[in-house]
C-alpha positions as protocol buffer text, in pm:
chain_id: "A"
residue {
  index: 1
  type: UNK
  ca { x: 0 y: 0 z: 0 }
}
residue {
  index: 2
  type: UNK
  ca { x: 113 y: 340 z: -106 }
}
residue {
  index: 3
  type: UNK
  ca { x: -17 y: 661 z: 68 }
}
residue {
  index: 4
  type: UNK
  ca { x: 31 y: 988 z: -91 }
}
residue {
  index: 5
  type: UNK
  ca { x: -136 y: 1312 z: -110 }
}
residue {
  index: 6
  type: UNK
  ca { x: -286 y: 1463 z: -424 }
}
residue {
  index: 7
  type: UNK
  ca { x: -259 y: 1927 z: -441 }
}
residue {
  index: 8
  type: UNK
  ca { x: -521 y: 2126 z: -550 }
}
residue {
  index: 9
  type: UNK
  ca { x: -553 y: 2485 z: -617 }
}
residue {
  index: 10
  type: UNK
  ca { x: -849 y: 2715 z: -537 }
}
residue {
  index: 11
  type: UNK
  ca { x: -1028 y: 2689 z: -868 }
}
residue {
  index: 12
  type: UNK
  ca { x: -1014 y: 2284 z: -770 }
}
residue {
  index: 13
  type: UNK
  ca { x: -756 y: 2220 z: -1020 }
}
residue {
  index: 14
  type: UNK
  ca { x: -500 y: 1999 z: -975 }
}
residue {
  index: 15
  type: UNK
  ca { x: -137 y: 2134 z: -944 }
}
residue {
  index: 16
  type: UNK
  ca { x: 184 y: 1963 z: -1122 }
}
residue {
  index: 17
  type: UNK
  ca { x: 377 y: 1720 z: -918 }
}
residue {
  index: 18
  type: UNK
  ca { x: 700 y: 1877 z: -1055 }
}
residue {
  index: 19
  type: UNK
  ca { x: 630 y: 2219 z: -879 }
}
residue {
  index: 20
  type: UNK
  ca { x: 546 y: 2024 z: -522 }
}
residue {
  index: 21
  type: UNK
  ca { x: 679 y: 1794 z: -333 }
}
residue {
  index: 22
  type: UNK
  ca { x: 616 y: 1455 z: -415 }
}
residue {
  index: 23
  type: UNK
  ca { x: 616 y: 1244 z: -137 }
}
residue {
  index: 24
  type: UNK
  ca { x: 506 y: 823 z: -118 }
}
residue {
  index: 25
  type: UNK
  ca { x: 449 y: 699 z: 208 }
}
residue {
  index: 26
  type: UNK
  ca { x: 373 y: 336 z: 345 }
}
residue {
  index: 27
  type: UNK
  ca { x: 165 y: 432 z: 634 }
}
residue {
  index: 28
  type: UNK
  ca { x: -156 y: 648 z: 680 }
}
residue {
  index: 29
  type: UNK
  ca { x: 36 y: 825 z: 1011 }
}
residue {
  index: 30
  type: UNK
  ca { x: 341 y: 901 z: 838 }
}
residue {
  index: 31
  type: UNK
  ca { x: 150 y: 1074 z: 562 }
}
residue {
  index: 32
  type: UNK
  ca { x: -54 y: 1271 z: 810 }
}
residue {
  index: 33
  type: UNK
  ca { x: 268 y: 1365 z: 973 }
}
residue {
  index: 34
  type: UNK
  ca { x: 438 y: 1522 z: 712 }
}
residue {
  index: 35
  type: UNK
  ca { x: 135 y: 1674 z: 598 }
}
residue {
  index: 36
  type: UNK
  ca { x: 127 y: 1853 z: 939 }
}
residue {
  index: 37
  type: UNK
  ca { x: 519 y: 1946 z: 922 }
}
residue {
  index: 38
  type: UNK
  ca { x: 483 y: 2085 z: 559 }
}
residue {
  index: 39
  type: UNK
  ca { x: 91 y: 2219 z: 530 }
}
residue {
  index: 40
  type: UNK
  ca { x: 248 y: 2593 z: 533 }
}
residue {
  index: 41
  type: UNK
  ca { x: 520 y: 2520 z: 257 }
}
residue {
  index: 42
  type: UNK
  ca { x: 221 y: 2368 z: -1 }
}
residue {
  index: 43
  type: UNK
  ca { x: -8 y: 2682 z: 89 }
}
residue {
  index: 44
  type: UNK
  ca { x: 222 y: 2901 z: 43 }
}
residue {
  index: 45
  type: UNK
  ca { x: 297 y: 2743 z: -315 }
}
residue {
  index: 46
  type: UNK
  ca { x: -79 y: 2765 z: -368 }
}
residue {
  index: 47
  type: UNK
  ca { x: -231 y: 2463 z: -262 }
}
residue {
  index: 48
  type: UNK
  ca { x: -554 y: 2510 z: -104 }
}
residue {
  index: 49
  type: UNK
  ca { x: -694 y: 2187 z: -26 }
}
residue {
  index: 50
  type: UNK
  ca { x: -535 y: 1823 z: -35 }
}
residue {
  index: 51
  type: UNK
  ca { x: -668 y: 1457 z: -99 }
}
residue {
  index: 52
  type: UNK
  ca { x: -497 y: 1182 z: 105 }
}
residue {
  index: 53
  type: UNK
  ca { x: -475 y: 860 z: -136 }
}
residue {
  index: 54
  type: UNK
  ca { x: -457 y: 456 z: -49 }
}
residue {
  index: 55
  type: UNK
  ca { x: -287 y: 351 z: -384 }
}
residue {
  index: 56
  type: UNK
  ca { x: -572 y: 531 z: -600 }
}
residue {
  index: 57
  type: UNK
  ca { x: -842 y: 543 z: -379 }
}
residue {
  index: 58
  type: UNK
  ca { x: -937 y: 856 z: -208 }
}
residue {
  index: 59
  type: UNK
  ca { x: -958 y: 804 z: 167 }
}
residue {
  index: 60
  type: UNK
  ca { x: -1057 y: 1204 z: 240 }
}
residue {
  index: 61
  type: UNK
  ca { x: -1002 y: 1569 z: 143 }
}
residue {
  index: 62
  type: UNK
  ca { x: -949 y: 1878 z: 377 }
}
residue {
  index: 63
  type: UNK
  ca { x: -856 y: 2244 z: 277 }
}
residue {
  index: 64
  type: UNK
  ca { x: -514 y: 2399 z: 420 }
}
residue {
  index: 65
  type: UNK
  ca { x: -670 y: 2706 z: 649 }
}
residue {
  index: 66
  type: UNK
  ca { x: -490 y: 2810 z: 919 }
}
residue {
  index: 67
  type: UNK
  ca { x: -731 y: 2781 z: 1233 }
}
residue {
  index: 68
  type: UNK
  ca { x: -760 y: 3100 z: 1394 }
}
């Protein structure tokens, strides 16, 4: 099993895996780890919202807000 995360901008498009980093991961926890050491990096390239992947399968989607 491969976990990964998929970008997207506002507009909902996707952005190019050469302009992000591209990460795999072979656990759920480590994905959501690094998501929550790099969530300010990936918004401030754009990113608004992310999908978190099983292989191809889309396990859920959240947007990158800072909570206030």
């Amino acid at each position: 099993m491969a976990w990964t995360w998929r970008y997207y901008e506002a507009d909902g498009a996707g952005q190019p895996a050469e302009d992000l980093p591209s990460e795999s991961f072979t656990s759920r926890g480590d994905a959501e780890s690094w998501l929550g050491e790099n969530w300010q990096e990936l918004a401030g390239g754009g990113v608004s919202r992310v999908s978190l992947l099983e292989d191809d399968r889309e396990v859920y989607a959240m947007a990158l807000e800072p909570v206030e």
